[in-house]
N, C-alpha and C positions, 0 to 999 in steps of 0.2 A: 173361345179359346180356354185351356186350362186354366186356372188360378188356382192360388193357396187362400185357404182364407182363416181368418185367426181371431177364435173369442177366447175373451175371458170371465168365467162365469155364464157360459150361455148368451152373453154380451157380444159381435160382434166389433172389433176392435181394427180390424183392417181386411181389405181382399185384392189379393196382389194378382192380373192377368200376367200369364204368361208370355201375351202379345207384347212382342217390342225387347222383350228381356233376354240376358243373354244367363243371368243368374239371379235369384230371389233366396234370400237368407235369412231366416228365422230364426232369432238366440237368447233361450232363458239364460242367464248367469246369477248365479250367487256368489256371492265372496265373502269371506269372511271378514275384510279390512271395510266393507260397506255396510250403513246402516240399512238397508233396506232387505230384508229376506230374499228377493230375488227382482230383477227387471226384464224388463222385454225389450227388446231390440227387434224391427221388422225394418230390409233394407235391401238391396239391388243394385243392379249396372243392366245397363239399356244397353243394344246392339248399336252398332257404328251409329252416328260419332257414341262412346263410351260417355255415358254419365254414371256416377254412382246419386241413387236415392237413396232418403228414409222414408217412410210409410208409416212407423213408430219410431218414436225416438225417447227411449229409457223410462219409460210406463213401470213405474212402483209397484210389484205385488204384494199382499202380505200374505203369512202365512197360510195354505191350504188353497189359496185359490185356485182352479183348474184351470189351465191353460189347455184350450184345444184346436189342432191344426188338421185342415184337411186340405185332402188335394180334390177340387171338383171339378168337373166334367166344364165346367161354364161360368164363368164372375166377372165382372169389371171391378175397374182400378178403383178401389174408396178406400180411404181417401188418397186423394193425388201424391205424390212422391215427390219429393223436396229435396233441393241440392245444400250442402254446407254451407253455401251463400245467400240460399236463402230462409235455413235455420239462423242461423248468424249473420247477419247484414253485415252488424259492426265490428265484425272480429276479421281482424286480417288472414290470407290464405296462410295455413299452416307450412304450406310447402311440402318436401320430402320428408319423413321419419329418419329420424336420425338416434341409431343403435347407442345409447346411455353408458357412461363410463360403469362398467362392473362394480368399481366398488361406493362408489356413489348412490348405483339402483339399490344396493346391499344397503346402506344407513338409511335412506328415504323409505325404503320397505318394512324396517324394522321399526320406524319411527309409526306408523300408522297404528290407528285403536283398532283393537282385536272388536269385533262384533258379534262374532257367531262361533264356534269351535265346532259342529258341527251339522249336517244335513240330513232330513230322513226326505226321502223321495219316493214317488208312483208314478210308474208311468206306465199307461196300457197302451196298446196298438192293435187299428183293426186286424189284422193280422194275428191276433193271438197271442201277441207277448202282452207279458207283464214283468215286467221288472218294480220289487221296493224293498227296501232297506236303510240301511242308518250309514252315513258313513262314517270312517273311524276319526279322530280328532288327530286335526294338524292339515288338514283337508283344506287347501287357500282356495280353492271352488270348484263348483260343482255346474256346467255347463250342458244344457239341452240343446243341438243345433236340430235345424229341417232345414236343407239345404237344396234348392231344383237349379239343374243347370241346363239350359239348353240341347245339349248333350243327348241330356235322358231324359227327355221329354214327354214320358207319361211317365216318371218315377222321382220321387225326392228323397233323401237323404239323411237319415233318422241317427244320431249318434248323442248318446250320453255319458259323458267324461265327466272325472274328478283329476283334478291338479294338487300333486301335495304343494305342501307349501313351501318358501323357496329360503333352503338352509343357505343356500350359493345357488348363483342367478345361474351356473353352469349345472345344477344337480337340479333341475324341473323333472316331474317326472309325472306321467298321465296313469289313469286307467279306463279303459275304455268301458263302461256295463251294459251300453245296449248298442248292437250296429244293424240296421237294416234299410231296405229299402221302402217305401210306401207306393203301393202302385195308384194310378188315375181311382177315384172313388172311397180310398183309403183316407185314414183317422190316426190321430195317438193325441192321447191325452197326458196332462204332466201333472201333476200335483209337487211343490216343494215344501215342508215345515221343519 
């Protein structure tokens, strides 16, 4: 079966099959209210009954490291996918998400330390893109997804947003700099500094 499989440095760090899965989600982020230059996030929902996994769970990068995703032809699960119950034994279920008084998110957001004002990024794709650049300051982050969903099953979902940052929790506002597909056998690689 297909899988995604995800180094960092040449390093393999997870390889997610397709088998069983209804969605496999892959997410650099950077932000600027965090200390860490950027994280990984590798994570999923299984077909009927619906679980969500992790596979990674907020893997520390630092500046310059290469993150590389691809989609292969053949991989098994390494390492196994883990439910929030059993990252967490001792923490009670969260329950539903529950939408934050507006002007509440507004003080607690404003309260955090500034860590970073901005991002320069590379990302190439077997396909022939390259996208890099700096982005401009005020930038509250800068997010790499690879997204496969059952759906499109020999293709995944390559997009790289920036998020300004949030003057009023009603005035969010994105940019999108890279959107494509990856097909079966396909690559893109990230760089963030």
């Amino acid at each position: 079966m297909p899988a995604l499989r995800i180094e960092v440095d040449d390093v393999v760090m997870a390889t997610v099959s397709t088998a069983g899965m209804t969605m496999i989600d892959v997410r650099l982020a950077s932000r600027r209210t965090m200390a860490p230059r950027a994280c990984l996030d590798v994570g999923g929902a299984t077909a009927a009954p619906t679980t969500m996994l992790t596979f990674v769970a907020v893997r520390e990068l630092s500046p310059d490291q290469r993150v590389t995703v691809a989609l292969v032809a053949d991989g098994a699960t390494e390492p196994a996918g883990r439910t929030f119950a059993e990252l967490f034994p001792d923490d009670p279920d969260p329950g539903p998400l529950q939408r934050p008084d507006p002007a509440w998110a507004r003080q607690q957001y404003a309260a955090l330390p500034v860590h970073h004002q901005r991002y320069a990024y590379d990302v190439a794709t077997s396909s022939g893109a390259n996208v890099r650049g700096v982005t401009p300051e005020g930038i509250e982050s800068l997010v790499l997804s690879v997204v496969w969903h059952a759906d499109d099953g020999a293709y995944a979902a390559v997009q790289l947003t920036s998020l300004v940052a949030w003057p009023t929790l009603e005035d969010i506002g994105t940019s999108t700099l890279l959107r494509e597909k990856m097909a079966l056998g396909g690559s893109m690689m990230f760089t963030v500094g």
